[in-house]
N, C-alpha and C positions, 0 to 999 in steps of 0.2 A: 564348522570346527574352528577354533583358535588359532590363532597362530603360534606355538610353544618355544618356536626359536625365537622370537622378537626378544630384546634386551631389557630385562627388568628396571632397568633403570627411564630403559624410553616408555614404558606402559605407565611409570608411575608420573614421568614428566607430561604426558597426554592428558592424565589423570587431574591434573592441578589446574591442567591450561582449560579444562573442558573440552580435551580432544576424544571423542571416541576412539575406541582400537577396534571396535565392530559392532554391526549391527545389524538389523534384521530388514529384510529386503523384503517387497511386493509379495514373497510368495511364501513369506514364512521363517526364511532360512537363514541363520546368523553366518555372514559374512565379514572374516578378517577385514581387517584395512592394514595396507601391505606397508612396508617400515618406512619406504621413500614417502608417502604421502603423508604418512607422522611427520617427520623430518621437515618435508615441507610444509605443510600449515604452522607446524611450529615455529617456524623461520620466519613465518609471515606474522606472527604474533612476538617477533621480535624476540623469542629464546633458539638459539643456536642449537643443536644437538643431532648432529651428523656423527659426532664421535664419542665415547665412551666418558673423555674429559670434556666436553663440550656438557654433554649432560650433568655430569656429575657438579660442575659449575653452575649450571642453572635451577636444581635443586638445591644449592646452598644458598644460591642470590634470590631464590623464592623464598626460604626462612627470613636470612634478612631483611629483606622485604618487609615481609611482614609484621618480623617486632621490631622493626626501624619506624614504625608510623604511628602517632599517637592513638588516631582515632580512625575510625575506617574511612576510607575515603566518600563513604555515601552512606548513610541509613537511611533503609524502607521499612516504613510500616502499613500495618492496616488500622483505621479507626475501629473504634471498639476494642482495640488488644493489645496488650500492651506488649513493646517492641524490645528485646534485648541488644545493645552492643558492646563490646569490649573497648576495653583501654589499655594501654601500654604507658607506661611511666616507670622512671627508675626505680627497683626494689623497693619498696617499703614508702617511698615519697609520699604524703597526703595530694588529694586532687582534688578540686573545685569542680561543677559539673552546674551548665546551666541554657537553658534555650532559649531562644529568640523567636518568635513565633513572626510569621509575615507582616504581620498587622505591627506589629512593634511590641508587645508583650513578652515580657520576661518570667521566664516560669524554671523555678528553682527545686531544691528538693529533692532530685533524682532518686530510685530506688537502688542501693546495692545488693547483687544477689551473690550467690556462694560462687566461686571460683577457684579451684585447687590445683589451676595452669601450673608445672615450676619453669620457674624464673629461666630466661633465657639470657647467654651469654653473650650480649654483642659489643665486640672490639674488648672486653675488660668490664664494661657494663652490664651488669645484672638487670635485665628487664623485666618486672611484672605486670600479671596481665589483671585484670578485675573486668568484672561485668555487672553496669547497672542497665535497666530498663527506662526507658519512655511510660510513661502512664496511657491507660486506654482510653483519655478522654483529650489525648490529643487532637486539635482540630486538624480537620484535612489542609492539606496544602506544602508549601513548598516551605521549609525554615534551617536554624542553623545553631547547632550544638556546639557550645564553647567547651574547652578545657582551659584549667589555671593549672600548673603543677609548681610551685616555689613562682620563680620570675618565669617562665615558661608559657608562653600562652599559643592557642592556635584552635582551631574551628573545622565543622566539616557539614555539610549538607545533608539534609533531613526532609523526608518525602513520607507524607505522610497518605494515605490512598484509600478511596471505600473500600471498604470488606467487598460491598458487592456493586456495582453501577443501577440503579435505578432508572426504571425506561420513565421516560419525560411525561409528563403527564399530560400534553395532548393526545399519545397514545392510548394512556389510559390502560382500562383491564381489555382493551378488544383484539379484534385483527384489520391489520390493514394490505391494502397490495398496492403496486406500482409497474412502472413501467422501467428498463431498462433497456439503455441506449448509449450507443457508438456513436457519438455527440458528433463529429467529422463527416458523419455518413449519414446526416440526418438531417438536408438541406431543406431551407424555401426559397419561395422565388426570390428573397431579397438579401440574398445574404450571398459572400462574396465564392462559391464554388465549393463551402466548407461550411458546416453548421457550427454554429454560434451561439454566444452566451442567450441574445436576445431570441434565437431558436429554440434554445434550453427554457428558457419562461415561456414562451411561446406552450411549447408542450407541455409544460409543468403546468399551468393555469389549463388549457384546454382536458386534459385528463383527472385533474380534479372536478371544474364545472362540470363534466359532461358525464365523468363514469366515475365520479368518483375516490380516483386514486388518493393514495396518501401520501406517494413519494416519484422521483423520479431518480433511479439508479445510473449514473452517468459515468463513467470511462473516465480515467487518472485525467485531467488538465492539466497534468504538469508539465512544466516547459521544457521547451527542444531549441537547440542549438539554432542562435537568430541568420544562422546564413545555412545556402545549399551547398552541397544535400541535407533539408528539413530531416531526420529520425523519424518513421513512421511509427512506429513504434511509442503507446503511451505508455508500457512498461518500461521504456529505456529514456528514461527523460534525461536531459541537462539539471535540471534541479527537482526535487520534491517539492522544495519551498516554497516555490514559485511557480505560477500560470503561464501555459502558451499564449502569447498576444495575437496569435493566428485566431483566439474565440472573441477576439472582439468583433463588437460591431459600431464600426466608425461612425455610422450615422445617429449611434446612439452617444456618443463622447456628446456632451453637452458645446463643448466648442466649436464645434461641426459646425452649431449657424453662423458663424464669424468669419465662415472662409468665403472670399467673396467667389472663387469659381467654383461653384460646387458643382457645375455641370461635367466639370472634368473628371471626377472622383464619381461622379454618377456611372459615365460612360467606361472608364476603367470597372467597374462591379460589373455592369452589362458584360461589357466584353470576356472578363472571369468566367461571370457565368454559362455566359451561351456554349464556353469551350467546355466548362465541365459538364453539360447537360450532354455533349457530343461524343463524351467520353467514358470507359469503363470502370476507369483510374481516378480517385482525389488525387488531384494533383498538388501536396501542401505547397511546392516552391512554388508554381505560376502565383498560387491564392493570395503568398504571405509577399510576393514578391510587388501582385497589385496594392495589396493592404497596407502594408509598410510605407510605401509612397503617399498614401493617401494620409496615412496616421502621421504622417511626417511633415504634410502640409497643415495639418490641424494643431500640431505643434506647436506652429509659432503662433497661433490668436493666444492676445494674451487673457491671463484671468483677470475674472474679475477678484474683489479683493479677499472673499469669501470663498472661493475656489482657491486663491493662492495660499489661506489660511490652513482650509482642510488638503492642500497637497503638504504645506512641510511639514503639520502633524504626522501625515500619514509615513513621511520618511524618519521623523523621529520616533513612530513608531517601529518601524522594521530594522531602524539602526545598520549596524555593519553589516549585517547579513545582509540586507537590501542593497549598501554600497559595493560590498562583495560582488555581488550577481552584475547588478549591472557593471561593475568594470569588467568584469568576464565577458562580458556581452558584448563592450566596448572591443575588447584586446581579441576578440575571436573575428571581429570584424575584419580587422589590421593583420593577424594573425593563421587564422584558422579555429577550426575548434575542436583542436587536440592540443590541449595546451604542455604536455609533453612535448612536442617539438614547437615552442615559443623559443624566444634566447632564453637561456636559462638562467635570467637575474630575474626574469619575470615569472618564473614555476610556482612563486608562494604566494600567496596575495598579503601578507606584511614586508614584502620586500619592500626596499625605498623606490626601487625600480617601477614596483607597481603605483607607491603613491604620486611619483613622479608623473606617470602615464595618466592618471586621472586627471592632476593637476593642468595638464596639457592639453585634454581632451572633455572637459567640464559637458561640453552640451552634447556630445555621445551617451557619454555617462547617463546624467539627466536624463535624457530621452529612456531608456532604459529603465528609472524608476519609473517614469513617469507613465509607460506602462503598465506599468507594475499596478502603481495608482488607479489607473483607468479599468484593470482587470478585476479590482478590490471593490468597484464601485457598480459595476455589471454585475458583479456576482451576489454582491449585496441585494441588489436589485431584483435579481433572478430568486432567490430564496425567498424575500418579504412577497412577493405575487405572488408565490409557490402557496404559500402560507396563506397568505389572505383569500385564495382561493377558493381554500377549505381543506389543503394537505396538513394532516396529521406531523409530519416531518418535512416535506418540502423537499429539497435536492439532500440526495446520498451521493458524498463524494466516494473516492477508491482511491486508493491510496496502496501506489505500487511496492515492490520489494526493496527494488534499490532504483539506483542511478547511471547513466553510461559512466565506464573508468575514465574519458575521456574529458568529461561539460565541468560544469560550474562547481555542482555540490562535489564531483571529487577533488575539486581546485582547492575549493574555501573549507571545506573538511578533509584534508586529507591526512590530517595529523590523527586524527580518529578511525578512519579505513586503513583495512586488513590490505598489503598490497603482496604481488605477488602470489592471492589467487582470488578466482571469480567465485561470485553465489551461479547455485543450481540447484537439482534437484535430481534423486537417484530415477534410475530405471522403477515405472511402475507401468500399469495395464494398458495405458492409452498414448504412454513416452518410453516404447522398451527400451531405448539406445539410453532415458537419460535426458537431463540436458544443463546445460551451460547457458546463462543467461548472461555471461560476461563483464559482469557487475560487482565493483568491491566489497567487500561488505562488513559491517560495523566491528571495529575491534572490543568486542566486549569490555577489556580491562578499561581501553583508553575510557569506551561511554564513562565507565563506572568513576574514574578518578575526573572526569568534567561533569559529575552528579546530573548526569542523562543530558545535558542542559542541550544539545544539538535536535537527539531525538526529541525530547518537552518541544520543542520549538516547531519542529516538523507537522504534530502530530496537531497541535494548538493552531497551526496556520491553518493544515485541512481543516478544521470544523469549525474556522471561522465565521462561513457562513453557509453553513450546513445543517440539517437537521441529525443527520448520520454520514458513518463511514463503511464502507467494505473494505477492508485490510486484505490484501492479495496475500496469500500463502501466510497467513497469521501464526502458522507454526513456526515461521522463521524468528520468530519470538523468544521462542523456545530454544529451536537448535535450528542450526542452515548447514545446508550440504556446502562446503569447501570443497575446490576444485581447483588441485597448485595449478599453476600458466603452464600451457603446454600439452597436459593430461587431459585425459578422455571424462565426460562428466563418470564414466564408471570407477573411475578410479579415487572418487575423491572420500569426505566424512563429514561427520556430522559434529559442530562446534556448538556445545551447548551457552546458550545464554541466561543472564537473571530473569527468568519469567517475571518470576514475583515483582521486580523493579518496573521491568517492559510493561507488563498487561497492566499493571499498578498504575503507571503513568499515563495508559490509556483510558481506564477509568475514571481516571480523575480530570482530566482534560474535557473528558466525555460528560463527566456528571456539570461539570463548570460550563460548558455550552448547552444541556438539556437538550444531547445526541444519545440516536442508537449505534450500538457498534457493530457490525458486523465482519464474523471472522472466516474468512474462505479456511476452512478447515479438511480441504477434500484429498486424497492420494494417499500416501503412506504418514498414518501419524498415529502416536498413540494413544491407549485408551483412555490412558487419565486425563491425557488433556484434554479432549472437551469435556469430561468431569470437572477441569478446574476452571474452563473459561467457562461452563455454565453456574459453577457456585460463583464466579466472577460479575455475573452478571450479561457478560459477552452472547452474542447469538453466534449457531453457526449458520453453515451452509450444507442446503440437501440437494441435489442435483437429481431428477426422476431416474436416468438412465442408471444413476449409478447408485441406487436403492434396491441392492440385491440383496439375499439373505447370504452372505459367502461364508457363511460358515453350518449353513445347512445345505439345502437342495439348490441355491442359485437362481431360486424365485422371485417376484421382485416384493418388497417387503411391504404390505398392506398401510394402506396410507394413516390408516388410525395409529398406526404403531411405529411413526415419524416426531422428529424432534418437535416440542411446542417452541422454546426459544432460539428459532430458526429464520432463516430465511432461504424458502424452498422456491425453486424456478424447475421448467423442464430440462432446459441446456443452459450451456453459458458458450461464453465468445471461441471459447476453444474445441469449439464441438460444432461443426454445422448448425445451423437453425432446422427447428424438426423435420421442418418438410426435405431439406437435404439426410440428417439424418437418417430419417425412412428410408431415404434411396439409397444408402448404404454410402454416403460420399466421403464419410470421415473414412473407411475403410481403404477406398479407392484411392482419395486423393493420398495417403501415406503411404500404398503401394506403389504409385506411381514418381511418387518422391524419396523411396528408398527408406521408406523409416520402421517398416514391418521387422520382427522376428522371425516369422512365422510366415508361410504361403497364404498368400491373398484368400486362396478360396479356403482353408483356414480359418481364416478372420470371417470372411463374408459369412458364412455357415454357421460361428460362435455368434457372431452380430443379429444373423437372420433368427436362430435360437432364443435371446434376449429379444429381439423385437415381437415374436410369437408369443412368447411369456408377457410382453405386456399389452397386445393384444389381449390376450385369453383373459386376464385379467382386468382389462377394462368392458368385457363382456361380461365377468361373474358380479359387478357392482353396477351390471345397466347400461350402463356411457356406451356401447358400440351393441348392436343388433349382433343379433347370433349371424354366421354364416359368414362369406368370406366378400371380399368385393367393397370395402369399407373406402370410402373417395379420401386423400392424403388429406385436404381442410376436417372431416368427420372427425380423420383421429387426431388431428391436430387439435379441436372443441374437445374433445372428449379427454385428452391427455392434460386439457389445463382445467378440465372441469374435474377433473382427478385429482388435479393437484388441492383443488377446493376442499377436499374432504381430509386432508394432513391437519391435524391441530397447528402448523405451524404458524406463529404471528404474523410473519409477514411473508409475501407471494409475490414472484416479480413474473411480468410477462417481456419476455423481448421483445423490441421492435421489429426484428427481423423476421421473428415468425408472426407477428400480427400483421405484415403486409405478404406474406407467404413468400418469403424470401431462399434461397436453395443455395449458397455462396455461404463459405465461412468466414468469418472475418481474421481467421488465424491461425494457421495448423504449427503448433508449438513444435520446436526443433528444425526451423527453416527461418530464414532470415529474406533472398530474394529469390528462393526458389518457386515461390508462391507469394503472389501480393499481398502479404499481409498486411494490414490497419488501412488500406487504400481500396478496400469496395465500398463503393456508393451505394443508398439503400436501396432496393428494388423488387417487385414484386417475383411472381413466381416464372414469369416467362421471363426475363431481365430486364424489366422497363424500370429504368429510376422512375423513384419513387419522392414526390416533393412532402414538407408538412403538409401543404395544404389537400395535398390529397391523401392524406391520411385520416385528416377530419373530416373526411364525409366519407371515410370508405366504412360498406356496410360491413366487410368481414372483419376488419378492426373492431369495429363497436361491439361486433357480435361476442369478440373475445374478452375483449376490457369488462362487457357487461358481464359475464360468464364469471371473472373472479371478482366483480362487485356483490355479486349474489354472493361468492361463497363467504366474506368478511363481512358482508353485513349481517347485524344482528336479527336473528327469526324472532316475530315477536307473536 
């Protein structure tokens, strides 16, 4: 039921900002969002309206606003169609109308269409509005709309985007499948207690040659605050932008030969290692703590002239953002890395303060690009072998939600971030409390008047050397649960966003790299949207366990009658690996972590229930022998040979369950109540588990071969 006492003025102020006043929850039921949490988000979107005048002030200064500005601060369109936007100029004034395309082309001619706005009064000023269109043969890309109005001139930013993304044409009309993997948790013997880039090619060439594969799904890289305590956490990175330099692999830096003790930096990786083979825990700080040293002696060999060439390219290419990060990198060093409590001449990164501290600290800095560098060029690396292999796409980045409130990206953006409350996400089936990811999150207006230019940047880095991405919770696209400071993630709402600009700019990113996109589209979201990111072109995501029919009998829903532009897996990182699944671990470990609604044996009984329904189910298509007694590896073959028969394009097998792994790598809504992102791989009794023994383990092969049969083509 609504809320009927809320103030007509604060429903229509929520209304403008893209504040919901309510919505519908996991179970159906439209729930108010109560007046303080309006108040607050609003507050954090920079409109005041705690009080009657407060509001009624910000519904004026939004008209103003809006006929105070010539041109909109951004137009999106889609190719093929042609795009309408308005104009504001003094009453009756004639106006010039002209575009600039990227390439340098000037294209005149605009269309005006019919507009019966009346004129708006601002300050004494008569202002009308007209609306011409873009034509549909605009080229994609990024340009810029002039106006002339008398002596008057001024411009605004122009995105033009496919109608729909095009999968790359390695892909082709087929299906492919891959493996996904917790890159951290995915060691060999020669890498420093933490799996790595050269790990990542490693895998990606060996599962292509051997089974097949087309892609390798890997877990966000994005960078973590360069001193301890490391953020385990790859959902809570220091920047999106940028890569952890904990995945390098030092012996791979081409400068390596030039250091004349390398026995030293040998025996440091030995020593790493031997303690994380002894151990239950990745340890990032020991790892980054050896690595760092080592990458620090490889520093000073100098280049040669051809290296020194492609290093300041590569810094002219990433520009401020690049210098940004690393002086963050620098000042967290000296500092800490909550730059909140820095002195406070240093909180902005165009203070003088800051350029000061650069100017002071040149070879900190440096080193920190130079990283950066070195991560660009592994990675580069890691994809062309992926590819040459015979992967159809090669590495699938991920690409997380947001970033800590704390690191870099809230430093050097944070004139763009919502402050004053965290992203989350409401109570659903398998998070009833909710949850708070503690992360600022994008102030819609600001993206839109900086014509997306921070997200383009973000999204363009991920699939620089990518074949594809998995966009974590891609409905935040759309709308993200707000959660003021302070407040319980139940209390918070949902801020909607410019899809059409957001997925728009994903597309086109995506088509301009010949990537697939992948959108974690799973939990509460609604129905048109994947209607739209599938006419988008976009895939989503199918999860088996949660392939129920929930709006009929609660069956699990016949694989034929699964999304084709998908990408289907059994579990993901948030859910035990099957074989713990089976054992009902997700159940237990949230009872024993306080995160149940319900009585444990509740859960167990609805879980045991689901698990019989997909049993019974993998009996009525064959895959398990009739009668009870089925061995946990049986259903674990038969649950991904199940998944073989989903029309879905694309199929990921985890790591975790290919070495029969029982340990989750994540139970969402705990931070160190359970080691999250710090389990090493390991089989089903808890023996880590090295790459190298994963290439010759026979129950591996047996499963990779399993969805190579089902993608390749019957002839």
């Amino acid at each position: 039921m609504a809320d009927v006492t809320r103030p007509s003025s604060l429903s229509e102020l929520a209304a403008r900002y893209g504040v919901a006043t309510e919505y519908e929850d996991w179970r159906g039921r439209q729930v108010p969002v109560p007046e303080s949490t309006l108040t607050a988000v609003l507050e954090a979107l920079g409109v005041p309206a705690a009080t009657e005048e407060q509001r009624a002030a910000a519904l004026t200064e939004h008209d103003r606003t809006y006929w105070a500005r010539s041109l909109p601060p951004v137009v999106i369109g889609r190719s093929g169609s042609t795009t309408p936007f308005w104009v504001h100029v003094t009453h009756g004034d004639p106006v010039q109308l002209w575009l600039t395309l990227e390439d340098g082309t000037v294209r005149t001619g605009l269309r005006q269409l019919e507009n019966y706005t009346a004129p708006y009064d601002l300050d004494g000023r008569l202002v009308g509005e007209a609306t011409f269109e873009l034509p549909g043969d605009t080229p994609l890309g990024y340009h810029r709309l002039h106006l002339r109005a008398g002596a008057y001139e001024t411009s605004t930013a122009v995105i033009m985007t496919p109608a729909r993304l095009e999968l790359p044409p390695r892909l082709g009309a087929g299906r492919s499948w891959g493996l996904a993997t917790q890159l951290y948790s995915a060691r060999s013997r020669d890498s420093w207690g933490i799996g790595d880039l050269t790990d990542l090619t490693d895998l990606a060439v060996w599962s292509a040659a051997r089974h097949g594969a087309g892609f390798v799904l890997v877990n966000p890289l994005h960078a973590a605050a360069p001193v301890a305590p490391m953020e385990p956490s790859p959902y809570l990175p220091t920047s999106r932008r940028f890569v952890n330099p904990i995945y390098l692999r030092v012996e791979a830096v081409p400068e390596y030969a030039g250091v004349r003790h390398r026995n030293r930096i040998r025996k440091a990786r030995e020593q790493v290692q031997a303690r994380a083979h002894r151990s239950d825990r990745i340890d990032r700080d020991r790892a980054w703590k050896a690595k760092r040293a080592a990458l620090e002696t490889v520093y000073l060999v100098e280049f040669s002239a051809g290296r020194e060439i492609a290093y300041q390219a590569f810094c002219r290419r990433e520009g401020t953002s690049l210098d940004d990060f690393a002086t963050w990198c620098a000042l967290a060093e000296h500092y800490g890395a909550d730059w909140h409590r820095w002195p406070a001449e240093l909180q902005h990164p165009r203070s003088a303060a800051v350029t000061a501290f650069a100017a002071e600290h040149p070879a900190e800095v440096d080193f920190h690009r130079w990283l950066q560098w070195l991560l660009d060029e592994q990675l580069s690396t890691a994809q062309a072998r992926a590819v040459s292999a015979g992967m159809a796409l090669g590495i699938m980045a991920d690409l997380a939600v947001g970033v800590d409130p704390n690191g870099a990206d809230a430093w050097a953006l944070q004139d763009v971030l919502a402050l004053g409350v965290t992203a989350g996400a409401p109570p659903d089936e398998f998070n009833q409390l909710g949850q708070d990811w503690s992360q600022p999150p994008w102030r819609p207006d600001r993206l839109a008047e900086q014509a997306y230019e921070p997200f383009r940047a973000l999204v363009r880095a991920v699939l620089r050397h990518a074949g594809g991405v998995r966009i974590d919770h891609i409905i935040g696209l759309f709308r993200l649960w707000w959660i003021p400071q302070g407040a319980s993630p139940t209390e918070g709402t949902y801020v909607r966003y410019d899809h059409e600009a957001m997925i728009g700019i994903v597309a086109l990113e995506a088509q301009r790299a010949g990537a697939v996109v992948v959108g974690e589209d799973l939990g509460t979201v609604q129905p048109w949207v994947r209607d739209y990111l599938h006419d988008r072109g976009l895939f989503g995501t199918s999860i088996l366990w949660f392939e129920n029919d929930h709006e009929g009998d609660g069956r699990p829903v016949p694989a034929e009658r699964w999304r084709e532009f998908c990408l289907s897996a059994v579990t993901t990182h948030d859910l035990p690996p099957t074989a713990g699944y089976l054992a009902g671990e997700h159940v237990r470990l949230r009872d024993q972590l306080g995160l149940l609604t319900r009585p444990a044996d509740a859960e167990l009984a609805a879980d045991r229930q689901q698990q019989d329904a997909w049993l019974a189910e993998l009996r009525r298509v064959g895959l398990l022998a009739d009668g009870s007694g089925a061995e946990v590896d049986e259903v674990v073959l038969a649950l991904h040979r199940y998944l073989g028969r989903a029309p879905s394009r694309l199929l990921a097998l985890s790591l975790a369950d290919a070495v029969g792994e029982v340990r989750t790598q994540n139970q969402p809504g705990t931070t160190d109540e359970y080691p999250n992102w710090r389990v090493p791989l390991a089989d089903s009794q808890g023996h880590q588990v090295l790459l190298e023994d994963v290439f010759v383990d026979e129950g591996v092969a047996r499963l990779c071969e399993a969805l190579r049969a089902a993608v390749e083509p019957r002839i």
